[in-house]
C-alpha positions as CSV (number, residue, x, y, z in Angstrom):
1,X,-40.4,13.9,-57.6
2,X,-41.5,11.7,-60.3
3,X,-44.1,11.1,-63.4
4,X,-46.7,8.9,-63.6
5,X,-48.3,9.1,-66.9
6,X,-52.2,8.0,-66.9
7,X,-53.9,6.5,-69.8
8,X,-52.1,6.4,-73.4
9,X,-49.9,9.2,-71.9
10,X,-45.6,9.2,-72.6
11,X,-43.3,11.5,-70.8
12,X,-40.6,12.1,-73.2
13,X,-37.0,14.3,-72.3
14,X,-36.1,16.1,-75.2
15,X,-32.7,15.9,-77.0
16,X,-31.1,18.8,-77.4
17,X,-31.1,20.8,-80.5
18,X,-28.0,21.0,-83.1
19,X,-25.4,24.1,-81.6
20,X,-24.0,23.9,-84.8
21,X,-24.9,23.6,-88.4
22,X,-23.4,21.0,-91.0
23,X,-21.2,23.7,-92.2
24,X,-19.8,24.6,-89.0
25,X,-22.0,27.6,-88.0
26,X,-22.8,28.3,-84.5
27,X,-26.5,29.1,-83.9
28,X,-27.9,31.2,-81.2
29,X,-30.8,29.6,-78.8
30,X,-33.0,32.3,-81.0
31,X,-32.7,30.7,-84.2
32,X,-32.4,27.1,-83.0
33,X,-35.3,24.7,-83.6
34,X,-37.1,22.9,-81.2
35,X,-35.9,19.5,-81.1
36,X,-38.4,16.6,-82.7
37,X,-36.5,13.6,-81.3
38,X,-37.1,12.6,-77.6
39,X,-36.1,9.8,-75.0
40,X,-39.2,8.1,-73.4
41,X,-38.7,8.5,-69.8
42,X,-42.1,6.7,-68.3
43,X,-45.0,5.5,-70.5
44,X,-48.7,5.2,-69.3
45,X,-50.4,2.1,-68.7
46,X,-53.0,2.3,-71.8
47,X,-56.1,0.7,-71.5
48,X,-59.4,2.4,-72.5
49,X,-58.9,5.5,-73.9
50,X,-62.2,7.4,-75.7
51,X,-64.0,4.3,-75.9
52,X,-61.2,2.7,-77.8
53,X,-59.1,-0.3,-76.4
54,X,-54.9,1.8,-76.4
55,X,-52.0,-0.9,-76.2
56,X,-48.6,1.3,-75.5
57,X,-46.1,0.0,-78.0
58,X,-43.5,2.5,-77.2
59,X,-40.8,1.8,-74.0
60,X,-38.9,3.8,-71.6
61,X,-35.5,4.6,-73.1
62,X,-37.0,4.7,-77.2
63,X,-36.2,7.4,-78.8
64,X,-39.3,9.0,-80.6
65,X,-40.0,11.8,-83.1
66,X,-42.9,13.7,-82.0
67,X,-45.3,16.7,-83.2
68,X,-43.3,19.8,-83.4
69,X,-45.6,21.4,-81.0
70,X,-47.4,18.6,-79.4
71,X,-48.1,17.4,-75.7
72,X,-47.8,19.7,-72.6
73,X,-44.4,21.0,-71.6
74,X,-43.7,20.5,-67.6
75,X,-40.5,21.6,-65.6
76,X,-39.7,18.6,-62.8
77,X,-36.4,18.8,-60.6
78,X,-34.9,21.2,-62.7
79,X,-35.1,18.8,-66.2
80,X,-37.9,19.9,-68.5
81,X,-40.4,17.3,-70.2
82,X,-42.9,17.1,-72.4
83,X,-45.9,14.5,-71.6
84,X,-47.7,13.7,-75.2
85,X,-50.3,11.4,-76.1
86,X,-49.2,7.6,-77.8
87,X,-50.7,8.6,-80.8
88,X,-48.8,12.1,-81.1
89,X,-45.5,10.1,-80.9
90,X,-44.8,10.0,-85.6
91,X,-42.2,7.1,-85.3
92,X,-39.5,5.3,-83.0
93,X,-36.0,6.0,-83.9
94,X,-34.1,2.6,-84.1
């Protein structure tokens, strides 16, 4: 099965978190953070979004830091995603 984002929608695949801390710490899934930075995996096709004309600037394969808590979580073929909205996407990671 695949996504099809609509609108100004971005499926992104998040990156898994940091096992280990600078110092060489192991942390438990408990106490680790949920990741920020993602991989786009399919972007939506834009267009008119709440009135407003929404041209998708980020690509499949950018890596984006988005909302700690933002966009909808969905489980498909075993991998977990997150679909967010263009605009809750804070920067590309170059």
């Amino acid at each position: 099965m695949t996504l099809k984002p609509l609108a100004d929608r971005v499926v992104v695949k998040l990156v898994e978190a940091e096992e280990k801390t600078k110092s060489g710490l192991i942390l438990t899934a408990a106490s680790q953070e949920k990741p920020q930075v993602a991989e786009v995996v399919a972007v939506g096709p834009g267009g008119l979004v709440d009135g407003k004309e929404v041209e998708m600037i980020v690509k499949v394969g950018d890596r984006v830091i988005t909302g700690k808590y933002s966009g909808t979580e969905v489980k498909c073929d075993g991998v977990e995603y997150n679909i967010v909205r263009q605009s809750d996407i804070l920067a590309i990671v170059e």
